[in-house]
N, C-alpha and C positions, 0 to 999 in steps of 0.2 A: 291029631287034627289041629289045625292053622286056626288061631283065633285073629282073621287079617281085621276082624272090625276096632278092635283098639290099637291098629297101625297105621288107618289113615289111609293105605293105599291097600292093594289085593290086584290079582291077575285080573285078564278082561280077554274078555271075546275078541281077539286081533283079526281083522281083516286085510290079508296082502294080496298084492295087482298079482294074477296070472295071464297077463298081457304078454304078447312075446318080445316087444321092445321096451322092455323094464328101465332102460337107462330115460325116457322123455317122462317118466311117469313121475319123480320127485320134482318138487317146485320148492323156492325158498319162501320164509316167511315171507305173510304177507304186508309186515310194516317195514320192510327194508326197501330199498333204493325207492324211496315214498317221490323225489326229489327229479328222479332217473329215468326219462321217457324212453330212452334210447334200449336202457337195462329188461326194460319188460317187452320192448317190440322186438328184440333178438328172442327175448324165451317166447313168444308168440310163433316168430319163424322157427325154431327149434323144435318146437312142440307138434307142429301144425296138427294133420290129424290124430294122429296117436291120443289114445286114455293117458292122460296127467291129469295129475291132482291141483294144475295151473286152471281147468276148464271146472273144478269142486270146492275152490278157493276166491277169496277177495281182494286180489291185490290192493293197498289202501291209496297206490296213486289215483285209482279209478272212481273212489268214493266222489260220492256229487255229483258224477256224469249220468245217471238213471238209473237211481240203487236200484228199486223195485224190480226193472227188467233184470240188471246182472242178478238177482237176485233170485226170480225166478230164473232164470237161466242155470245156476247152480245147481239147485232143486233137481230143476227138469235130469239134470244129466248125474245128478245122484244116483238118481230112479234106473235110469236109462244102465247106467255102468251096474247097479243089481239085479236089473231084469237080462242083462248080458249075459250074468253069471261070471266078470270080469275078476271076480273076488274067491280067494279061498280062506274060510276062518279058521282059524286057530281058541278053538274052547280053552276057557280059563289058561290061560296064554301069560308069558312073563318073558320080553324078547331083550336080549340084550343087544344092542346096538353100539357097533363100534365105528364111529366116524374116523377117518384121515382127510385131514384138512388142509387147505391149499397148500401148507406150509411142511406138511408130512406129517406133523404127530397126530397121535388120535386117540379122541376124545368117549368115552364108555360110558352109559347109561344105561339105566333097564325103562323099557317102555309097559307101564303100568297102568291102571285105572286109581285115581285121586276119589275120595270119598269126600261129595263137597259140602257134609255135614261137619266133616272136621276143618272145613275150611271158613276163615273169616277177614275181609280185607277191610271191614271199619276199623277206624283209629282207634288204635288201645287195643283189639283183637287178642288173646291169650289162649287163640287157636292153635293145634298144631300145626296147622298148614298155614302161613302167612305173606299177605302179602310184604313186600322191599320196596316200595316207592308205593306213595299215596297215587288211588286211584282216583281217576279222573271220571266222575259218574255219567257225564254230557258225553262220553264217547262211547259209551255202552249201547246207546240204541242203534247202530246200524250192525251190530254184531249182534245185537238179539236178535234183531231181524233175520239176520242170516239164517241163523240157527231154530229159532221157533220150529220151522216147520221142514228143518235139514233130515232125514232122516239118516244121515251119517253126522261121525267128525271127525275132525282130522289136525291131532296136536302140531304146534310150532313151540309148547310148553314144555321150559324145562325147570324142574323144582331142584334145589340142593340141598344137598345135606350135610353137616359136617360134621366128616369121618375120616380124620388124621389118616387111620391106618388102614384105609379102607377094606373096613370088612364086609361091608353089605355088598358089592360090586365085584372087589377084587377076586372073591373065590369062587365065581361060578362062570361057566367058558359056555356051555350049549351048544346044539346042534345048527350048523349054518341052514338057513333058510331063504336069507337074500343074500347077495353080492352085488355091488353094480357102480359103472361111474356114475357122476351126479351132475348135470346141466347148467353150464355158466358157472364154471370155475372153483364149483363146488367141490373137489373134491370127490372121497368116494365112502360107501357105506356099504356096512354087511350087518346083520342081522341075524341072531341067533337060540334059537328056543330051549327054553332052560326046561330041565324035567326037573320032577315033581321031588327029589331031595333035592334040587339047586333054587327050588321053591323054600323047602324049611329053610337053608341055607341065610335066604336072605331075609326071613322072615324073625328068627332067631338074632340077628345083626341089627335088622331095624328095632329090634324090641328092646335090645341094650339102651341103641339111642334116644330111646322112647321113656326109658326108666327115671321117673321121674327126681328118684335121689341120684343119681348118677349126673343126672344133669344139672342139678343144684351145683354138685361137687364142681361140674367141669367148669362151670361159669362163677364160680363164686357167689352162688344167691341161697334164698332161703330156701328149706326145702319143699313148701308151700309153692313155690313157683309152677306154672303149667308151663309144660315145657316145651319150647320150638324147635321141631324135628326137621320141617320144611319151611324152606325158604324160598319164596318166589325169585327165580334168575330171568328167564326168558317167559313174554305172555301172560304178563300180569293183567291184561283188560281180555286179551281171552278167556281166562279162568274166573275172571268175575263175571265176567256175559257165560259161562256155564252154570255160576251158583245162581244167578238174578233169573235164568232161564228156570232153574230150578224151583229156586222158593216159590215161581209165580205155579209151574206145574203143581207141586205136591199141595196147594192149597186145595184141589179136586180130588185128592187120593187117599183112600182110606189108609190107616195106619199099615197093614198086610204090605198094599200095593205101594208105598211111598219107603218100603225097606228093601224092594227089590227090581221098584224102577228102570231101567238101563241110564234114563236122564239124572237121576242121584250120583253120576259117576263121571269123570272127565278123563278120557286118556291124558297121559302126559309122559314125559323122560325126567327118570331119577336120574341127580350127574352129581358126582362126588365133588364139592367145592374146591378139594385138593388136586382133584388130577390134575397132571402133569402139565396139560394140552389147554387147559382154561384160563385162559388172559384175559382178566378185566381193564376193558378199555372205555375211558370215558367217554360218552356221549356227547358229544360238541354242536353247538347251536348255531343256525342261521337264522337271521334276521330278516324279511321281507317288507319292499314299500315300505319304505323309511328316510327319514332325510339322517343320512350315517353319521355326520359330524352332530347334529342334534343328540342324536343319540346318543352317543359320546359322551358329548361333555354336561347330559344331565344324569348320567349313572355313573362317573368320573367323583371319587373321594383321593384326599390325600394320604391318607391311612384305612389300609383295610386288604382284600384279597388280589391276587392280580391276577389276570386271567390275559390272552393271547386276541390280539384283533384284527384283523385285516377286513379294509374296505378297497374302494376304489384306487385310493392314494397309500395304498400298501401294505404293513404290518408292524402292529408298535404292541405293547404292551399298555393295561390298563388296570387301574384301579377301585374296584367295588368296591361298597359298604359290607362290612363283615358282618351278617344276619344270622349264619347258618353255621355249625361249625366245619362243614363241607362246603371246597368254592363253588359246586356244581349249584345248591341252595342257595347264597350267596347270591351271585347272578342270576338266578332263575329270577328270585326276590324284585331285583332290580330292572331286568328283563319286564316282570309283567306287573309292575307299577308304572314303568314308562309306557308300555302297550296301553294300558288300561284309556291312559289319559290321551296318547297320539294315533294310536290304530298301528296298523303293524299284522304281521303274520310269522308266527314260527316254525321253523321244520328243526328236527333233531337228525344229526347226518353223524353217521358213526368213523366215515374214511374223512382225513384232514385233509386228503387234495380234492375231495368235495366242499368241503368247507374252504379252500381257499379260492375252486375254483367259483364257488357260487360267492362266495362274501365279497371278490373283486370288481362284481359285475356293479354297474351303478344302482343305486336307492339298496341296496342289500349291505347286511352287518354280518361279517362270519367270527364264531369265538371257539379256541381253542383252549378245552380247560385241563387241567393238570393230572396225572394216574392218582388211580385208587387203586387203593389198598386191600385186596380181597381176605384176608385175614381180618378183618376191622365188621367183616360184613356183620354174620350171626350175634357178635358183640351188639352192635350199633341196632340191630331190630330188635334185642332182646332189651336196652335198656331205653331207646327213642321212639321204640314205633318205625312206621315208616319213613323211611327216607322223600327225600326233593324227586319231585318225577323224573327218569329219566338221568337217573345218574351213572349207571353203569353200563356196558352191556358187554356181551361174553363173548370177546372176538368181534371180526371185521365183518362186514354185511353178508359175504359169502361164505363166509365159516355159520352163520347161524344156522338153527335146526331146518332142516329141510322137511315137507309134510313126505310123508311114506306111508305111514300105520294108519286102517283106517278104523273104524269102529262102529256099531248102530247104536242112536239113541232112541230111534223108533222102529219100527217093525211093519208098517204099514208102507207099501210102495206105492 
């Protein structure tokens, strides 16, 4: 018998589309092309009628324009795609998930349930499951919203782990269950159901990583130390709008009912920090409504980080004040001490001919900042806490996790 409760994660009731036109049914996250009107009124015409999870999602350009309605809307067609019978589950379910991404390679996870009692994204956290960049708590409420009263959900979450030799991942293959291209450049995804030894399989590998002297050892700490087996990659304010949804439910649940919950649990994708196929790419910022040269030259030092800029009148290089030991901090720092005082609006754009094309436009600052080091990551949470918001992200907007898995947290339609 699997003891999955001191691992954080365990299988989950997978729910997949038995639609017939399986390729409109994936949609990408929904904080990507935030920037991109063009981007989502193409997957609007792509999608048109067909079940996607684009009609069970919040794309976050649309945030502001009449949450409550998209929001009921959501809902309604939650209801609507399980009273269909659109869905087939898969009981205590462990699907691994092999992306090919624009570029050909591909990316391997296992699609699992997170246990958000092992999870904790305040500062200093010595969870296993941790948040990578400080969470932003003012953006939580239109995602509780969402979810409160979703009777599904549906991961864009991807947690890491790191596993040099990848043992948890690399030796379990399963049974194909989807295959399909993926909508706007996505790429393409198959999906596959592991049985019940490809279950100990991984559950025996995550336990290595989980061993608390072992991981003294690997990091060079005490052996006192709790150890961090997950790391927040992808959905870091999703997974905290699942735990904030959480703590508020289990306040009504007798001890019984608050240890088998469906809402004590988040789907998400395990992804090996090492695989092949994961390129961390910095997160590059635009500036909005701003006088650009202002801006400039009052976050402008003679010594300190340089960071890449282009406005209207081109692209130079610049110099921060070195606050953080990351430029990404750095900036950010400088960023919203200038905002604070002038007003301003920021957007985070992952593609740099987004960033040059919006940074060129007038009253707008586009800033291009330097690779991270994804080896430096598990170090840097285990000995800093979370990182500067927004510092990384894994691959270009169309490589991110597409929604596909779905799950209930409620039972009531």
């Amino acid at each position: 018998m699997i003891n999955w409760d001191k691992l954080g994660v365990r299988p989950a009731d997978i729910l997949l589309p038995e639609t017939r036109d399986i390729t409109r049914w994936g949609c990408v996250a929904c904080d990507q092309f935030t920037s991109d009107g063009e981007y989502w009124d193409a997957m609007e015409d792509y999608v048109g009628d067909a079940p996607s999870t684009l009609r069970i999602t919040f794309p976050e350009i649309y945030l502001g324009k009449d949450d409550e309605k998209y929001i009921s809307s959501i809902n309604a067609c939650m209801r609507d795609y399980l009273a269909r019978g659109i869905f087939k589950e898969y009981k205590g379910a462990i699907i691994k998930c092999e992306r090919t991404l624009r570029n050909g390679s591909v990316r391997s996870g296992l699609v699992m349930a997170v246990d958000l009692e092992a999870y904790d994204y305040s500062a200093g956290s010595q969870s296993m499951i941790r948040a990578t960049e400080g969470t932003i708590v003012h953006r939580l409420p239109p995602r509780i919203a969402i979810r409160k009263d979703a009777p599904l959900e549906l991961p864009h979450i991807m947690i890491l782990i790191d596993d040099p030799n990848n043992t948890v991942i690399g030796n379990v293959s399963g049974a194909e269950v989807y295959n399909t291209p993926l909508a706007m450049n996505g790429g393409s995804i198959k999906g596959s159901l592991l049985s019940p030894d490809e279950h100990k399989t991984v559950a025996d590998a995550l336990a290595r990583l989980a061993d608390q002297k072992d991981f003294a050892t690997k990091y060079g700490l005490d052996e006192s130390t709790a150890p961090l087996v997950y790391a927040m990659g992808d959905g870091n304010h999703s997974l905290a709008c699942a735990k904030a949804c959480w703590e508020n439910l289990k306040k009504e649940l007798s001890p019984e009912e608050q240890a088998n919950h469906p809402a004590r649990y988040a789907l998400a994708e395990i992804v090996n920090l090492y695989d092949e196929s994961l390129q961390f790419e910095p997160i590059h910022r635009v500036v909005f409504d701003v006088d650009a040269e202002k801006l400039i030259s009052e976050i402008s030092v003679n010594d300190g980080v340089s960071v890449t800029v282009i406005t209207e009148n081109g692209e130079k290089t610049v110099t921060v004040k070195k606050t953080n030991e990351l430029a990404v901090g750095s900036l950010q720092d400088a960023l919203d001490a200038y905002m604070e005082k002038n007003g301003g609006r920021i957007d985070y754009i992952h593609e740099p001919e987004t960033v040059a094309k919006l940074g060129s436009q007038a009253g707008n600052v586009g800033f291009i900042l330097p690779e991270f080091d994804k080896s430096q990551l598990f170090p840097a949470v285990i000995s800093s806490g979370a990182l500067p918001r927004k510092t990384f992200s894994m691959g270009e907007g169309c490589d991110k996790r597409y929604y596909f898995e779905a799950r209930r947290i409620k039972y009531v339609i």
